[in-house]
Residue, then its C-alpha position, 0 to 999 in steps of 0.5 A: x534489452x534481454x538483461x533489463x528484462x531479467x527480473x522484469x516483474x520483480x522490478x515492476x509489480x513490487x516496486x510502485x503502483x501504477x495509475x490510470x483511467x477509469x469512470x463512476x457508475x453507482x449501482x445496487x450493491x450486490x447487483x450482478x454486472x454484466x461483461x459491460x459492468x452494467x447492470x444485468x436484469x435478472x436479479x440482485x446478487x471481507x516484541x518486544x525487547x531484544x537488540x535496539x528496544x528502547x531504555x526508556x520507562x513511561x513516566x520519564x521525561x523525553x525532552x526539555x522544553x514542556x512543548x506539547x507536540x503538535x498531533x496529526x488527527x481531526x483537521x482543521x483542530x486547533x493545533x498546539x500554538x491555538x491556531x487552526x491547521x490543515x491536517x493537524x490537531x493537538x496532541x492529549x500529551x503524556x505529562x510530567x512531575x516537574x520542578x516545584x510539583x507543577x504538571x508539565x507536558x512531556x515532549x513525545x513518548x517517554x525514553x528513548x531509543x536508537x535513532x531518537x535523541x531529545x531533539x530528533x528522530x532519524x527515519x529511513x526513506x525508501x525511494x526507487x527514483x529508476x522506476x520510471x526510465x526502467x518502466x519505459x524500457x519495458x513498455x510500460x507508460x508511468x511516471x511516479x514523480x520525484x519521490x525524494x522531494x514528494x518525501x522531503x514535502x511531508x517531513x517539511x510539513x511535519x517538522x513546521x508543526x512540530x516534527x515527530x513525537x515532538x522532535x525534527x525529522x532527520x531522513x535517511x534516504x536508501x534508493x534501489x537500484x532496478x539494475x541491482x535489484x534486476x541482478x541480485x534482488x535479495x543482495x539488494x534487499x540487505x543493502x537496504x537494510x545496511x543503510x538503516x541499521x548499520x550505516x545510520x540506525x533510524x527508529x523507523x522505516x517509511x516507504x511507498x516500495x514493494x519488496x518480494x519475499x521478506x529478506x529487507x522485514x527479517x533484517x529490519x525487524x531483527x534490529x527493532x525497526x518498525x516499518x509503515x508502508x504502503x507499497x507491499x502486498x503481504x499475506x496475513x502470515x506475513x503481518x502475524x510474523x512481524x505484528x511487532x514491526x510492520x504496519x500498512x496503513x493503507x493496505x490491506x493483506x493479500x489473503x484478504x485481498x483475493x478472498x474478499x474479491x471472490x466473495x464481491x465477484x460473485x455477488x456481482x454474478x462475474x463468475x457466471x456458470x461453468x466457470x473454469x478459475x485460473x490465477x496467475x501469481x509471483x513464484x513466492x511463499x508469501x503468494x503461495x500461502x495468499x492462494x492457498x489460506x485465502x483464494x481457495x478457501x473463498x472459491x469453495x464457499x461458492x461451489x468453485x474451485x480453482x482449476x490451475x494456478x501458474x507461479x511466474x518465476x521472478x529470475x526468468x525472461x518475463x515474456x517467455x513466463x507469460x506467454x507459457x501462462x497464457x498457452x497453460x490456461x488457453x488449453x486447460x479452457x479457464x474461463x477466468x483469470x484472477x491475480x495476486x501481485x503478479x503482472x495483469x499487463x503482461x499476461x494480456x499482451x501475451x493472451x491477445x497475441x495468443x487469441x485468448x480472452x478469458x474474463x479477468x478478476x483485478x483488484x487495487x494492487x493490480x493497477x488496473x487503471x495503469x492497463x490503459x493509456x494503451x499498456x494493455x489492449x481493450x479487448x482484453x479488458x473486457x469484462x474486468x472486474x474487482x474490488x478497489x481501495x486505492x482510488x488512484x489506482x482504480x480510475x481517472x480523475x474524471x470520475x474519481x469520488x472526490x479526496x477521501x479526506x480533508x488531510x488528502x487534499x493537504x497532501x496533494x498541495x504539499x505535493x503542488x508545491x514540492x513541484x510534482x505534477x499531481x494530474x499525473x495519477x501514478x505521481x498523485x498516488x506515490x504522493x499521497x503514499x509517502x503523507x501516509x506512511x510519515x503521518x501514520x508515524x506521527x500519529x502513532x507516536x504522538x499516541x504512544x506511552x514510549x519508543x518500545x516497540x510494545x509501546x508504539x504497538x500500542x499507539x498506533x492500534x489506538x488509532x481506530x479512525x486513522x485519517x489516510x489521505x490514499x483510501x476511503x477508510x482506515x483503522x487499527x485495533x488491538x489483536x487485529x493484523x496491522x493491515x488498516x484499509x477498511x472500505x473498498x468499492x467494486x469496479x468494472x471495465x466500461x466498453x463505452x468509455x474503454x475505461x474502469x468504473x466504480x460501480x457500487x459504494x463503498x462496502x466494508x472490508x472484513 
């Protein structure tokens, strides 16, 4: 047991979300919240070329067939072949001179590139399918469903209407290892790299799984290749260092995360007065800069300042990490606790064996519905509060606002189909993670001129309303961070339901 618990937070806060329960509760946006997330009564309260860039030219022809491929956009448009379908629309495909002078259409972007021929595109898989079992062996109740077959759901949709810039998905599946990843992260890290650019070159990354650090990006963008994903929890440093490569469209940055969710808290009066500000966060360049560039910064434009921050460091015994955390911040007398990636629940269990009860600022990619279930006591939770863009990540279906679109609700019948329990939240989320990061592709490449990465960069920050399936509202636009949520909504733990609500509508993400 002491083994599998080296590198427990590793394994558990960067790999997948978790999920849980909550309710809905509508209040005046920037109305203070009491410890109870009611209302209080006092008053009304953000490259191109290289190794492996493509050979093509806009213009030249990319297929053989003069198909227009079908494009995932507005649903229920008509698709290529005239009829109407869920979740897909036909393309404005780029078109060719062909024999005789007649326009034609052209089959995807033009040219080619690694991992693409006439007919296919090889994508990667990322999947973590020991996440479960080794939850369970530390405590935590979450089941994520088969995230090989939830995949294999969407590209068989995909490829049944059309495929990817006009060509059939061929995915290359990678699963990490928990225990390799437990004994040797960054050795794991590279062999996920291996599998998609040396064992068998794909064109692009999809994955629902969070990596720590930037070992797997810096090989992976080393080789030109892009990567959608909904897993990650990077800073904006990290999206400015590989903007060529690396695309979230369901996400938003960890620098923006933790100073918009102070800016939401304070409107909401959760910092009260006197307050003393802790946060807890993985031992992580990528952490470090999120607190520096983004939480500090937001603290001191309300009068606040951070009081201590406590780095778990990854390579030792998670308990021992936390529960000095919590002796730290109990003697210093913070007040309240905030988050990056690093684990709410642990610090919990440690604090209420430790009588310690600060007040609690969370966000999404805390999970904080997954602190129920019994994972996290209720008297710790408290008083929580923060901002929420993943609805299966913030509350129970009970009180969910509803699929945030049409293409959400397509998801979740490919995953019925595909035999995954979808009533299980943490399996729903992983789900629709998996639509998303595959149709973010689709929808880029059926925008791009060609397979460059300058080319797909282009595609993809044309997509100014991206139709996600996992958050309210997405978009991307030029010479902005490839980082796509746009809305997010206040939550805050219920004392009479023991259960996250969502207590304000939904708000701009700067």
């Amino acid at each position: 047991m002491e083994s599998s618990r080296r590198k427990g937070i590793a394994a558990i806060a960067v790999v997948l979300a978790l999920a849980g329960c909550g309710s809905t509760v509508e209040t005046t946006a920037g109305a203070p919240i009491s410890q109870d997330g009611g209302l209080t009564t006092n008053g009304a309260a953000t490259g191109l070329g290289g190794p492996g860039a493509t050979t093509g030219v806009p213009g030249s022809t990319g297929g053989t067939n003069g198909l227009a491929p079908s494009s995932v956009g507005v649903p229920g448009a008509t698709s290529a072949g005239g009829q109407a379908g869920a979740g897909m629309s036909t393309a404005t495909a780029p078109t060719t001179t062909g024999a005789g002078g007649q326009s034609a259409s052209r089959l995807g972007p033009a040219g080619t590139a690694f991992g693409v021929t006439d007919k296919t595109i090889k994508i990667g898989i990322f999947t973590v399918q020991g996440f479960s079992s080794f939850g369970a062996s530390l405590g935590v109740n979450v089941s994520v469903g088969d995230q090989r077959a939830e995949a294999q759901a969407v590209i068989k949709y995909l490829n049944a209407h059309g495929g990817m810039a006009g060509r059939q998905i061929i995915p290359i599946f990678h699963d990490e290892s928990v225990s390799g990843a437990a004994s040797n992260y960054n050795g794991e890290m590279q062999a996920a790299c291996a599998a998609w650019t040396q064992d068998n070159r794909v064109y692009a990354l999809a994955s629902a799984i969070g990596t720590q650090g930037d070992t797997l990006y810096q090989c992976l963008g080393k080789a030109n290749v892009i990567t959608s994903s909904a897993g990650e929890s990077k800073d904006a440093q990290f999206f400015e260092q590989y903007a060529n490569t690396f695309y979230m469209p369901v996400e938003v940055n960890l620098t923006r995360i933790l100073h918009d969710n102070v800016d939401a808290l304070y409107g909401a009066g959760f910092f009260g007065s006197n307050a003393k500000v802790g946060v807890v966060r993985v031992d992580d360049p990528i952490e470090e800069r999120a607190v520096n560039d983004g939480l500090i910064p937001a603290l001191a434009g309300h009068g606040l300042k951070l009081t201590d921050q406590y780095a778990i460091s990854s390579g030792d015994d998670s308990t021992a990490q936390f529960s000095n955390a919590v002796l730290k911040f109990k003697a210093e007398g913070i007040t309240h606790v905030l988050f990056t990636f690093a684990s709410p629940l642990f610090f919990m269990t440690n604090a209420e064996s430790q009588h310690y009860h600060p007040r609690y600022g969370l966000h999404s990619r805390s999970s904080p519905a997954a602190l129920l279930q019994g994972n996290a006591p209720n008297d710790q939770l408290a008083g929580s509060m923060g901002i929420g863009w993943q609805q299966y990540n913030d509350v129970d279906a009970s009180h969910d606002p509803g699929p945030p679109s049409p293409r959400a609700k397509l998801c979740l019948k490919l995953m019925r189909d595909a035999g995954q329990n979808t009533s299980v939240r943490a399996t729903a989320l992983v789900g629709l993670w998996q639509c998303d990061v595959l149709f973010f592709l689709h929808d880029a490449l059926a925008a791009a001129p060609n397979f460059t990465l300058a080319g797909f960069r282009a595609g993809a920050e044309s997509l100014a309303h991206y139709e996600a399936a996992s958050t309210f509202r997405s978009g991307f636009s030029p010479g902005q961070l490839h980082d796509a949520a746009k809305a997010y909504r206040l939550f805050a733990f219920k004392n009479s339901c023991s259960c996250f609500a969502y207590v304000s509508g939904l708000r701009p993400a700067p």
